[in-house]
C-alpha beads as a LAMMPS data file, in Angstrom:
LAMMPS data file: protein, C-alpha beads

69 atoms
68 bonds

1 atom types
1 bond types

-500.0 500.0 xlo xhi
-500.0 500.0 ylo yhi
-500.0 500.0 zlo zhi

Masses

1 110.0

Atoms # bond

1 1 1 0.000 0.000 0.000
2 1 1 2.893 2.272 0.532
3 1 1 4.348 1.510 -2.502
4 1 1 1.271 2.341 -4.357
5 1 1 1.123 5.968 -2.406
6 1 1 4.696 6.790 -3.264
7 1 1 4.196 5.607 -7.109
8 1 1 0.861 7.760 -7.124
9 1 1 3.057 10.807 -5.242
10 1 1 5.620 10.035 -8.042
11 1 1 3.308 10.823 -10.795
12 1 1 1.721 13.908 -9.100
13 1 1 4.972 15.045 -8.715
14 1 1 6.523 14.611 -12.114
15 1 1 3.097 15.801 -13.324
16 1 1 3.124 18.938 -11.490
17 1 1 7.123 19.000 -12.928
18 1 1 5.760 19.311 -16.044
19 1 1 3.323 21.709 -15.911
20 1 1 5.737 24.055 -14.138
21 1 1 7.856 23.819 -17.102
22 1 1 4.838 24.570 -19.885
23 1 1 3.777 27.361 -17.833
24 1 1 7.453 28.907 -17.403
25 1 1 7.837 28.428 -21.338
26 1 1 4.181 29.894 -21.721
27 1 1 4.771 32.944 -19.920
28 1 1 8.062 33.792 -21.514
29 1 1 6.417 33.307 -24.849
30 1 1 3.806 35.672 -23.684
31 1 1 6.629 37.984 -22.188
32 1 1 8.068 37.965 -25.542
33 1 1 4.979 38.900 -27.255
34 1 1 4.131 41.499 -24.924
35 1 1 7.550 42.998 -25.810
36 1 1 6.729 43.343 -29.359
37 1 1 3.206 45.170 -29.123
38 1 1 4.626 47.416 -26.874
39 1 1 6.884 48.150 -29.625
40 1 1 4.463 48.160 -32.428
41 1 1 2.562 50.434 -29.993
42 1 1 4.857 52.995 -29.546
43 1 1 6.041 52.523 -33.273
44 1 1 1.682 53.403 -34.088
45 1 1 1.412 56.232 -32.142
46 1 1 4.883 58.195 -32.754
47 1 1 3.068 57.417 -36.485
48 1 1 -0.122 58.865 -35.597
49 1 1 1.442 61.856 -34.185
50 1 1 3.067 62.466 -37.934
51 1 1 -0.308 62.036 -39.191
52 1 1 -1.578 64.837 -36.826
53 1 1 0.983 67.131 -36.945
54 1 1 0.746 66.903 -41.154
55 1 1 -2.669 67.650 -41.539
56 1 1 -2.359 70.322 -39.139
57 1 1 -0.111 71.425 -41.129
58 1 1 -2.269 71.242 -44.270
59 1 1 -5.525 72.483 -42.146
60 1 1 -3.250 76.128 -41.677
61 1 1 -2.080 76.032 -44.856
62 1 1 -5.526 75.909 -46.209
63 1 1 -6.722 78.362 -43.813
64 1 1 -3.722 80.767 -44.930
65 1 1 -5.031 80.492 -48.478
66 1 1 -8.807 80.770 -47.654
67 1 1 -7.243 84.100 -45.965
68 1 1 -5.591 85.246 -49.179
69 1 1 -8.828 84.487 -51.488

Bonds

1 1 1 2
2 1 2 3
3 1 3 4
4 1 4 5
5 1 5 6
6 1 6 7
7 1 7 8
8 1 8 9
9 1 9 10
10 1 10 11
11 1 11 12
12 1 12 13
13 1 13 14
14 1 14 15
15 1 15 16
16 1 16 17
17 1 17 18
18 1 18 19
19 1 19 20
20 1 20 21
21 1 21 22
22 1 22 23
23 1 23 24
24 1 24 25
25 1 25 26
26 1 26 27
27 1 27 28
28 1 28 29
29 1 29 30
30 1 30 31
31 1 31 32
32 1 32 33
33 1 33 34
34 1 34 35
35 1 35 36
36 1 36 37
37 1 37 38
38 1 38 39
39 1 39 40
40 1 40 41
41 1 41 42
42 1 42 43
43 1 43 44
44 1 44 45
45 1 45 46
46 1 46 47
47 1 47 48
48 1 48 49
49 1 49 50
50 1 50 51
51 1 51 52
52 1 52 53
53 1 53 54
54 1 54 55
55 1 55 56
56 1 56 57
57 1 57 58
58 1 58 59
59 1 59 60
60 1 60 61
61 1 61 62
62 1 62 63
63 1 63 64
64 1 64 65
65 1 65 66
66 1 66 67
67 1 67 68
68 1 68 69
């Protein structure tokens, strides 16, 4: 009966050995991932803000010549 315990405390243990592992793997995956939307984040807005600042740019322009007419 002992036996049986330590064989079914064996198998818990290796199981719980192995989920450890897939879940240390998944989070650095996810780390990883993480990493690179942050990027692309900060890669969309510096973007966005050379949208804005162009069609500002544009909108005074326009105005400028609206002025002239």
């Amino acid at each position: 009966m002992a036996n049986f315990d330590l064989d079914q405390l064996e198998q818990q243990v290796n199981a719980l050995i192995r989920l450890s592992q897939r879940l240390r793997d998944e989070n650095a995956s996810l780390r990883v991932r993480q990493e690179s939307l942050v990027t692309e984040r900060s890669e969309l807005i510096e973007k966005t803000e050379q949208a804005r600042s162009r069609v500002e740019a544009m909108l005074s322009r326009l105005r400028a010549m609206e002025e002239n007419l």
